[in-house]
N, C-alpha and C positions, 0 to 999 in steps of 0.2 A: 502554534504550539511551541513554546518554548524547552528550551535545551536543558534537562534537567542534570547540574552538577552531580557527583555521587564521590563520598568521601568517606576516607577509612575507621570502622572502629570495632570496637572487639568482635562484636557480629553482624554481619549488614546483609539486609533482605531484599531480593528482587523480585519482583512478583514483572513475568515478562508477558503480554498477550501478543507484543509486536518482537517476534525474534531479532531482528538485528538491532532492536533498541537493546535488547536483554545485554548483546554479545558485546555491543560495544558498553553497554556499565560494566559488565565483568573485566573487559578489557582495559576501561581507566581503570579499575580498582586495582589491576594485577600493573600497571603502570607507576601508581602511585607506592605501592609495596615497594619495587625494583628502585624507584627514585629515592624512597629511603633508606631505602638498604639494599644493596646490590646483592647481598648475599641471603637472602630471606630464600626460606626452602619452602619453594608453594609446590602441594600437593594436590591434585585433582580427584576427587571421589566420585564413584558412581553409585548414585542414594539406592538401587534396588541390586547390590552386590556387597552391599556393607559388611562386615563381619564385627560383631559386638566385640567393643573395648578398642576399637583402631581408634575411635575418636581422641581419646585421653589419650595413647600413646602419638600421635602426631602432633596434637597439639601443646601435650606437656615441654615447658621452656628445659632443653638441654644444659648438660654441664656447659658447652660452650659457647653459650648466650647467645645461638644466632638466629632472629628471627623467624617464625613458623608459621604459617597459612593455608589454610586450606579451601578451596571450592567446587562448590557441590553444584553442578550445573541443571540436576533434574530430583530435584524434592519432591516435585510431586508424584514420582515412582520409589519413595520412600519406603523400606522392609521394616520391620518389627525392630530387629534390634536397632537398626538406625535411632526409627522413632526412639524408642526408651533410652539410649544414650545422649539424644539432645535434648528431651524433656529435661534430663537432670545434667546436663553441660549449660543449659540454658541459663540455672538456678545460680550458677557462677561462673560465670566463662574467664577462661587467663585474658587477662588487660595486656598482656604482651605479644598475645597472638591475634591472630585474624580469621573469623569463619565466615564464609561468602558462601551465602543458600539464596537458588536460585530457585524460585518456583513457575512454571510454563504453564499453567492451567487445570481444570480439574476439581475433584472433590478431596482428590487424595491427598494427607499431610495435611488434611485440615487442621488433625490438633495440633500439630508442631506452628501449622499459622497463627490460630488463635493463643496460642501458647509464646510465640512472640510478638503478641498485638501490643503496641503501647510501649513497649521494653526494649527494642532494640532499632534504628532508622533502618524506612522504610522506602523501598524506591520504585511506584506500581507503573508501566509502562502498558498502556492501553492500546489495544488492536488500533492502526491507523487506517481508516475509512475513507476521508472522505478529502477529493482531492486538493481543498484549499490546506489542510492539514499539512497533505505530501507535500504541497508547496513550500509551506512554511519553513519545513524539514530541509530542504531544499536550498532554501536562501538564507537558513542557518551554516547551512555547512558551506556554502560560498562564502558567509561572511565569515567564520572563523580560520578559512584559508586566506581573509584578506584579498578576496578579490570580488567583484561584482556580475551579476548577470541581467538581461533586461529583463523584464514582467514576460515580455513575450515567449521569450528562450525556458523562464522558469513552463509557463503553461504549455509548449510545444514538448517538454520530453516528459511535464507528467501524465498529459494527453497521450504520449507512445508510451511510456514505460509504469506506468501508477499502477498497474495491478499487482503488480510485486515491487516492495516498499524498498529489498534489499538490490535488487536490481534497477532500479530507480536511483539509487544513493551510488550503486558503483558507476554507473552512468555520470555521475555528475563529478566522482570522482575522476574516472578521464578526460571530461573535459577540461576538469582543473590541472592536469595533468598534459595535457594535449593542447590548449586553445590557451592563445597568450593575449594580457588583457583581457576587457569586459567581453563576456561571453553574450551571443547574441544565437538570435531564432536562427540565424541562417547557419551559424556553426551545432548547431543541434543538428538540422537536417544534413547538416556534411557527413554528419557521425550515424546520425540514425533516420535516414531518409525514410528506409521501407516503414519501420517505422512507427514514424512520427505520421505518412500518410494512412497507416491501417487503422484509423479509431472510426467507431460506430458513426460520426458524426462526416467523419469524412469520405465512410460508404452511401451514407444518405446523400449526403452533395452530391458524388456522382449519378446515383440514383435519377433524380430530378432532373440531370442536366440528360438522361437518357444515354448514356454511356455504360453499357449492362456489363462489358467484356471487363473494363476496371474498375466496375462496382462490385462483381465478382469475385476477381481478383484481391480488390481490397476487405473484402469480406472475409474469405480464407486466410488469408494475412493477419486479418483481426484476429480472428478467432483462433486460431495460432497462439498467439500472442497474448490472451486470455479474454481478451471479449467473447462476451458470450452472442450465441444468437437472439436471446430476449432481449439484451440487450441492444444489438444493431436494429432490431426491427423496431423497437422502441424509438429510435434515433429518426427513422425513416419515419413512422408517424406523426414523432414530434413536425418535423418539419412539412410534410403535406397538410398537418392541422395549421399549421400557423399561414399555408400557403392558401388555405381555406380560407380563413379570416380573412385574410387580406381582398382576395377572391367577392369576397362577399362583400364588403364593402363600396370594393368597387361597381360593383356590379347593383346594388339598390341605395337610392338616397334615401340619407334618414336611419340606417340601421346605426345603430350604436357605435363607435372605432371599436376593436377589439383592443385591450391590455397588452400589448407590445412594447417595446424599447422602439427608439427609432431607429436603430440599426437592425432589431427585428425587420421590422416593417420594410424598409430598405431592401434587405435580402431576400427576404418573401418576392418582392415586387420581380425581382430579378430574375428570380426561381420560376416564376409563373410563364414565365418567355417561354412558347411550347405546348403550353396546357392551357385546354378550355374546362369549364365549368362540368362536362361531361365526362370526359377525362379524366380530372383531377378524381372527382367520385369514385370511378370504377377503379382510381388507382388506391383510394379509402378504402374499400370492400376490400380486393386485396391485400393490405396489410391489416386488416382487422383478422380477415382468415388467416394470415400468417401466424399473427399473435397466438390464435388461439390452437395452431398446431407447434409453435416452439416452445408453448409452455405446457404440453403436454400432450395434445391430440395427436400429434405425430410420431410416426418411431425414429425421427432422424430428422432432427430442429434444423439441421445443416442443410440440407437437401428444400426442407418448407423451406427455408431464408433463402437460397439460390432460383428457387420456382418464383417465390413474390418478387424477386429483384429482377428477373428477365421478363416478367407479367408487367412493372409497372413501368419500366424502361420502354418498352415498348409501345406503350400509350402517351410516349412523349411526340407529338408530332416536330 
């Protein structure tokens, strides 16, 4: 995902679904204002408090020619007179000032959006999902501090911290801040051990290796932390499935290989240390009942995910 510039002009539109992208455009925009004019008067508005006719009186250029600006952080809670004063600000806006509409989501201020479709730059910052995205994010704001971090260090704190984009970003900020030279996987877990160890995937490890007391522990931690439990028990079947496959392979010649990586198949192999053919199943049933009480059958997803993790741990001989 690249780093989208945002530059000044009479009216500039941010359509935000990932909040701290929204805050940091508003934030270069009110940057770039200061760097030309130190003495520019920005005024911040709040769109569902408006009072009709503020707009023209802030933004009209003063007898003492000092530049005027205004930003509106939540248009999409736009009131009446708002809307009708930008409808027709729209129609001529002062080329000397600056109006910065922010809109967060919604149906609301539709017209005021379709009303500057085409007519004024637009800068749309889309919900950030998915974790190679975070990444990217990530190794953007390392390179524009000018300094580097490994692949590894990038995936160990979006692995702890990726559920929240803006907590993720200040994270990397103290390490930039914190950790001199190229930053690596083992100065992430200096900073955020707990962690970097609470993700779904590294509940499931323990799981397997039959360690109930810190598959637990790291479960609560996750879930803490925003993993969900559909999520970790998901984690844990991935990996009993693939410990399946491998399982089965070994176990009858002539069956097909399963679709693995080599380093799948590898840690499958590893994994299985412990568990027979017998076992492995009844640790399948298991998280198959899990699944189907953390995504609804259960009154308390937390509790079904704690029962399946000390059930399947304990089928680990």
């Amino acid at each position: 995902m690249a780093r989208m510039a945002v530059t000044l002009a009479p009216i500039v539109l941010i359509t935000s679904g990932e909040p701290v992208l929204g805050d940091r455009a508003v934030a270069s925009l009110r940057r770039q204002l200061r760097a030309a004019d130190p003495n520019t008067n920005i005024v911040e508005i709040d769109s569902s408090q408006y009072v009709s006719g503020q707009l023209e009186a802030l933004l009209t250029p003063s007898l003492f020619g000092e530049p005027r600006a205004i930003v509106v952080p939540n248009l999409e809670q736009v009131n009446a007179p708002f809307q009708d004063d930008l409808l027709a600000y729209i129609q001529a806006p002062e080329q000397d000032s600056v109006l910065v509409l922010r809109h967060n989501g919604g149906q609301r201020g539709k017209k005021v959006l379709d009303a500057l479709k085409g007519k004024v730059p637009t800068y749309a910052f889309e919900k950030v999902k998915y974790p190679n995205d975070k990444a990217k994010i990530v190794v953007q704001d390392v390179r524009d501090a000018g300094r580097k971090m490994t692949s590894d260090a990038v995936d160990a704190i979006v692995a702890a911290l990726g559920s929240d984009l803006r907590e993720l970003l200040s994270a990397v900020s103290q390490l930039l801040s914190d950790v001199k030279g190229t930053i690596t996987e083992e100065d992430v877990r200096t900073y955020f051990a707990g962690r970097v160890e609470a993700t779904a995937f590294n509940v499931a490890d323990a799981v397997v290796a039959g360690r109930a007391g810190k598959a637990v522990e790291l479960a609560r931690h996750a879930v803490a932390t925003g993993n969900s439990p559909v999520a970790i028990v998901g984690a844990i079947a991935m990996k009993l499935r693939t410990m399946a496959q491998v399982l089965g392979v070994r176990s009858a010649k002539g069956r097909p290989t399963p679709k693995l990586n080599n380093w799948q198949a590898s840690r499958a192999k590893q994994d299985l240390r412990g568990w027979s053919g017998a076992s492995l199943a009844e640790a399948i049933q298991a998280i198959a009942t899990a699944d189907a009480e953390v995504k609804g059958l259960s009154r308390d997803p937390e509790y079904a995910l704690e029962r399946a993790i000390v059930t399947i741990c304990a089928l680990r001989q």
